[in-house]
C-alpha positions, -999 to 999 in steps of 0.1 A, spaced: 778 -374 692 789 -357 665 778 -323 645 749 -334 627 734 -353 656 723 -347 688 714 -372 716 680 -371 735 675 -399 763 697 -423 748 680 -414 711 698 -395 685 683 -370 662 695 -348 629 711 -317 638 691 -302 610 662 -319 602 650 -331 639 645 -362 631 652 -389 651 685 -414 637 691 -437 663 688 -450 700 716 -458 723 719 -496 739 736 -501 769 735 -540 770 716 -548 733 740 -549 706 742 -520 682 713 -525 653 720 -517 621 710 -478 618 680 -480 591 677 -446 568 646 -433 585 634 -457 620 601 -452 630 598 -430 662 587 -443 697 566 -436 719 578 -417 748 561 -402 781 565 -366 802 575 -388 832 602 -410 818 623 -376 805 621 -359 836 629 -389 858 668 -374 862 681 -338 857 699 -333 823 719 -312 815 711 -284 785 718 -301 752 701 -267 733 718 -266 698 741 -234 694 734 -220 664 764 -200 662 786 -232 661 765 -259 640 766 -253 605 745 -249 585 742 -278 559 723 -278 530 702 -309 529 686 -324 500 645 -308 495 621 -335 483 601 -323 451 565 -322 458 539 -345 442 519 -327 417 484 -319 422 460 -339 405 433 -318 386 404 -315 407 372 -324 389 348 -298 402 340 -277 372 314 -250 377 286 -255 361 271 -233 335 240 -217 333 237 -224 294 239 -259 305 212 -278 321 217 -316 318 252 -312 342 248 -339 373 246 -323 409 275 -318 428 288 -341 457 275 -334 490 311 -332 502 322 -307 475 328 -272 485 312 -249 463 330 -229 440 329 -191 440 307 -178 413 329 -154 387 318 -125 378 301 -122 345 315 -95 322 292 -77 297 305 -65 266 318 -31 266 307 -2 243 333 18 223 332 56 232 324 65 196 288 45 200 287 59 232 296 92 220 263 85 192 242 76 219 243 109 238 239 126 209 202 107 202 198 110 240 198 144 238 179 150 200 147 131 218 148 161 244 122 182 241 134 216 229 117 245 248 98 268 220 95 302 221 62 318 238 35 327 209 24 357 199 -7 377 220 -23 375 184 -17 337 177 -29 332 211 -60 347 208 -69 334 168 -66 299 190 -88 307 215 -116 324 187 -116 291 168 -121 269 197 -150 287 208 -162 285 174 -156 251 172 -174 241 205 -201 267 192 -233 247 190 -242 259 159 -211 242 150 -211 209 163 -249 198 157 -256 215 130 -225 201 107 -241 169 103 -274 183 93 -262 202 69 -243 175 50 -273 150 53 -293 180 36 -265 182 8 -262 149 -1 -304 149 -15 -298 182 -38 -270 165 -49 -288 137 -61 -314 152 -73 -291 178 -96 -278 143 -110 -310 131 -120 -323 161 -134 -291 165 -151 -296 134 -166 -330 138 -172 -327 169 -190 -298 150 -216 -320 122 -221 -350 143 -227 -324 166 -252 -316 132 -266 -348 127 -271 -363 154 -287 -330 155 -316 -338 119 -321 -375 129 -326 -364 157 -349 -339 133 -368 -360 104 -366 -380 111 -406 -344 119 -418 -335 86 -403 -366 71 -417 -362 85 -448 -323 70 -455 -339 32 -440 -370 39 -468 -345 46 -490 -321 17 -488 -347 -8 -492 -361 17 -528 -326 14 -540 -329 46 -549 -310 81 -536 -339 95 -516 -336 128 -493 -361 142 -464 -365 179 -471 -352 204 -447 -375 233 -454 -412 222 -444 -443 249 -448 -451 266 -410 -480 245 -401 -472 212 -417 -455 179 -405 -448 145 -413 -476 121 -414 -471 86 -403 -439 70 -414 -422 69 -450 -433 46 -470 -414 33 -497 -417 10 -527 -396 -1 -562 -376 28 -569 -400 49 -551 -404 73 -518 -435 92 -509 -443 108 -473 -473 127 -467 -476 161 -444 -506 169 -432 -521 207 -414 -514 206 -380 -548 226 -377 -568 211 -403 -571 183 -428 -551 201 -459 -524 177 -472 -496 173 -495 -474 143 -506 -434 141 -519 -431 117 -541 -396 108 -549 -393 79 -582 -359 66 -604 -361 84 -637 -345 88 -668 -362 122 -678 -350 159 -682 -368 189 -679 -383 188 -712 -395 159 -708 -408 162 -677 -431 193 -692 -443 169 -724 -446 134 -708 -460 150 -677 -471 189 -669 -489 192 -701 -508 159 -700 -522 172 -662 -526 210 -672 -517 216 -707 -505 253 -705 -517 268 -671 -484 262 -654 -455 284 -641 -421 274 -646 -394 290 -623 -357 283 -627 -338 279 -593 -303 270 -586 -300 250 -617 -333 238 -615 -369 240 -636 -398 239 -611 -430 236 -628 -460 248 -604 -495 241 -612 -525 246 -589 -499 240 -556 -488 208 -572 -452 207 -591 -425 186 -606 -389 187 -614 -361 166 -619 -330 163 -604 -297 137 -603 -320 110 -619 -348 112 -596 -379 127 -606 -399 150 -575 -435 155 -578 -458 176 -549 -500 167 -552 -522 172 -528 -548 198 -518 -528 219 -495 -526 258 -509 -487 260 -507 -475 294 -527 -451 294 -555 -420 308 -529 -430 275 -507 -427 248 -531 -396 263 -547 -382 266 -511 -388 228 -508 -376 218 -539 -341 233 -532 -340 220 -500 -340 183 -509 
């Protein structure tokens, strides 16, 4: 036996390892010592048949040898990946496959500037406590909210603007009434002026509706016109007395207007009256005089005064 062994029942093992090297044969013939024999079996009863002495290894006197370490196999990767929960198509695991422990899942983490920002609109929603009101405020709130819960308020509102809403409407249509009567009456006033210019037109001649008229007197029935002439009668407005304008294209002057015309009527028993470049020649409330071409004659058997029929011969 040397160092590195040591001999158990006839079997010798490694000083160090513990393994067993060799057996000893008494009558076989020595085998070939193999690098590493596969152990026998050996029972309790067979050991102890005979006391042995103490073969307990001193430590103090073996040495220690190194002895050569064999590497160890490296691990496969194990195929058991956890499966995610933004997968869903992953087969389930093996009933023999021991479940892996879940991780823990880190959330994002805010920077202390946002959370910083975040306090500071936490505490801008607080409601701020306001200062108590006035006695006076407090008491102008409680006046108008009897007043508005005031029946006379609350019911009567509605009636009041239903009633507003008719005198309204009836303001616009007598406002409109009132213009369209206005209109009215300025078109009835205008409306021989009008008739006159139309009358006029269709003469071919340079007709005008007078703007003084005798108190008493208005137009009769429309103008009536014909070649190069205008006439429109005015009649008493309380009786039958009547005079008629008659307006006709002339070549004639004053003279002859007195010669071709007054005299033939009245020979001498006219008056002649000059006024604003005019010569009005009156006769028995009739008269003539010419003007811008146009010859004016007045007949009829109305008694209109010498002021009247020179107040309508310069007003045409």
């Amino acid at each position: 036996m040397s160092e590195r062994t040591v001999m158990i029942n006839g079997t010798a093992y490694d000083a160090v390892t513990g393994m067993p090297i060799r057996r000893q044969a008494s009558h076989q013939p020595k085998a070939v010592s193999q690098p590493h024999p596969k152990p026998e079996a050996h029972h309790s009863h067979a050991v102890h048949k005979t006391a042995q002495k103490s073969q307990t290894l001193n430590r103090r006197i073996v040495k220690n040898t190194p002895h050569a370490v064999k590497p160890r196999p490296k691990a496969r990767p194990r195929m058991d990946i956890q499966k995610s929960s933004a997968v869903s198509k992953f087969a389930p695991h093996p009933q023999g496959a021991k479940a892996q422990p879940k991780q823990a899942d880190i959330g994002p983490v805010s920077h202390p500037v946002v959370k910083k920002a975040e306090k500071r609109m936490e505490m801008a929603k607080k409601p701020v406590a306001m200062a108590p009101k006035p006695a006076q405020v407090i008491k102008q709130e409680a006046v108008n909210e009897a007043l508005e819960k005031a029946p006379s308020h609350s019911a009567g509102a509605h009636e009041v603007k239903r009633k507003r809403r008719y005198p309204r409407v009836l303001s616009v249509a007598s406002a409109s009434l009132a213009l369209l009567l206005l209109g009215g009456y300025f078109t009835y006033l205008n409306m021989p002026s009008l008739s006159t210019r139309v009358a006029a037109a269709q003469a071919g001649i340079n007709a005008s509706y007078p703007s003084y008229r005798p108190d008493g007197y208005s137009l009769k029935g429309a103008v009536a016109y014909a070649q190069h002439q205008v006439n429109m009668t005015f009649k008493a407005n309380s009786g039958d007395q009547t005079f008629t304008i008659d307006q006709t294209k002339s070549s004639w002057d004053s003279s002859a207007v007195l010669e071709n015309y007054v005299s033939k009527k009245v020979g001498d028993n006219y008056i002649a009256y000059n006024e604003r470049g005019l010569t009005i020649y009156t006769f028995g409330g009739n008269a003539a005089w010419v003007n811008g071409g146009i010859l004016y004659t007045i007949n009829g058997d109305a008694p209109l005064s010498g002021d009247q029929i020179r107040h309508i011969a310069t007003s045409m």
